[in-house]
C-alpha positions as CSV (number, residue, x, y, z in Angstrom):
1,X,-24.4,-15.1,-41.8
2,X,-25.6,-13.1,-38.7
3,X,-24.7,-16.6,-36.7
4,X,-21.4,-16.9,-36.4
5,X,-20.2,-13.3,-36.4
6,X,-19.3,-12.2,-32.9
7,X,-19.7,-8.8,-31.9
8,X,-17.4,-6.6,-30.1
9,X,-18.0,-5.6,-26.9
10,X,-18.5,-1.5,-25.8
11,X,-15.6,0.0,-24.8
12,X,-15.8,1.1,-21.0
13,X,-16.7,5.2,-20.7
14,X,-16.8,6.6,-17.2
15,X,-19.0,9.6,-17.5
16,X,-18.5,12.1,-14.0
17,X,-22.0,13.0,-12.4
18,X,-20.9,14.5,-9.4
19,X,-17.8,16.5,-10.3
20,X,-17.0,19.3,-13.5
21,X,-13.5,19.0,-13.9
22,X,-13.3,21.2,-16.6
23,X,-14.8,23.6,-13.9
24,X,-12.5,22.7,-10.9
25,X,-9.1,23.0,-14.1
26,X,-10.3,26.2,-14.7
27,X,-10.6,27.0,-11.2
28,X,-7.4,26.2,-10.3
29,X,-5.7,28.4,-13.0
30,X,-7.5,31.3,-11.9
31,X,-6.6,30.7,-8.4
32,X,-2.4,30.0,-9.8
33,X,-3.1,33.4,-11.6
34,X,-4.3,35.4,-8.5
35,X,-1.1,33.7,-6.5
36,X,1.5,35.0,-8.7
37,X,0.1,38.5,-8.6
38,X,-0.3,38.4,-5.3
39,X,-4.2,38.8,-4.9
40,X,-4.0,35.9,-2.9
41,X,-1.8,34.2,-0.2
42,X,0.5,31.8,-1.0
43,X,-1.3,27.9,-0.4
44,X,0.7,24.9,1.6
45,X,2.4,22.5,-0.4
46,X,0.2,20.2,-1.9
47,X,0.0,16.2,-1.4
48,X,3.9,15.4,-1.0
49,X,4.8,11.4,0.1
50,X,7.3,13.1,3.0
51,X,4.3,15.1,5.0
52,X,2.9,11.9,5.3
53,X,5.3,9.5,6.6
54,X,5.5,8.0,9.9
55,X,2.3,9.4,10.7
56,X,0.9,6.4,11.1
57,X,3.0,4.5,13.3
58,X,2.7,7.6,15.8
59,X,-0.8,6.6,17.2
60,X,-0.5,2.8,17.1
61,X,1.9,1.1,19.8
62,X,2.2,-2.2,17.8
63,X,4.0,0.0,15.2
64,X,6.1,2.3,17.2
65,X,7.5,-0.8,18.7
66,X,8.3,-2.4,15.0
67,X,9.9,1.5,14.2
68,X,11.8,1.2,17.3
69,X,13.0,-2.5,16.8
70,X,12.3,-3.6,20.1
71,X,10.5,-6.4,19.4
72,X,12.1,-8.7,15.3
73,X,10.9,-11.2,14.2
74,X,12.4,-14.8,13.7
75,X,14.7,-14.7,10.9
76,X,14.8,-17.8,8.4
77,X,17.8,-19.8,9.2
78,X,16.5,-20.0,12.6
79,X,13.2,-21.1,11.8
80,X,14.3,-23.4,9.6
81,X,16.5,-25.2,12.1
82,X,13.5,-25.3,14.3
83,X,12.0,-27.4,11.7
84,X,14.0,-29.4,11.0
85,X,14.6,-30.1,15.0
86,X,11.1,-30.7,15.4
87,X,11.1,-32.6,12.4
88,X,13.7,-35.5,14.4
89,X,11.9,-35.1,17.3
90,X,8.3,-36.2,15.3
91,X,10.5,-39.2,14.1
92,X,11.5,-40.2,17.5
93,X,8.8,-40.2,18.9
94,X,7.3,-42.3,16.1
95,X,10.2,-44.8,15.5
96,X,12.3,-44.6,18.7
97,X,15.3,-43.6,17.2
98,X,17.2,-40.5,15.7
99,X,19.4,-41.0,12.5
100,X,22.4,-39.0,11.8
């Protein structure tokens, strides 16, 4: 009963086409090789969280002020007394009087 059997569907296979990894692995143990008897010259660190950080707020003055703190923002308490403010002023101006 071909009708009600459901097939599976293929499992997902990325397949590289522009990059040998096996190539770049090898590579890069050559290369670690040639470092630790000194053929070559030791490399820079590599990606590390802490050689990026804070770059970006360097070259952008809407986050050099939020680093410095010279500008907060409205914390929650206060906003919700606003509210609720505006909230008897809306029934006010709506009923004509203010309940407490």
């Amino acid at each position: 009963m071909g009708m009600f059997k459901t097939r599976e569907p293929r499992k997902f296979r990325r397949v590289s086409i522009y990059t040998d990894e096996r190539r770049e692995k090898l590579d890069k143990l050559v290369n670690d090789y040639k470092r630790e008897i000194n053929e070559l010259p030791p490399t820079e660190e590599d990606y590390t969280q802490n050689r990026f950080k804070g770059k970006f707020s360097q070259f952008t003055p809407r986050t050099q002020r939020f680093s410095e703190g010279g500008r907060g923002m409205i914390k929650w308490p206060i906003a919700l007394v606003v509210i609720i403010l505006l909230i008897w002023f809306m029934r006010w101006l709506l009923i004509g009087e203010i309940p407490f």
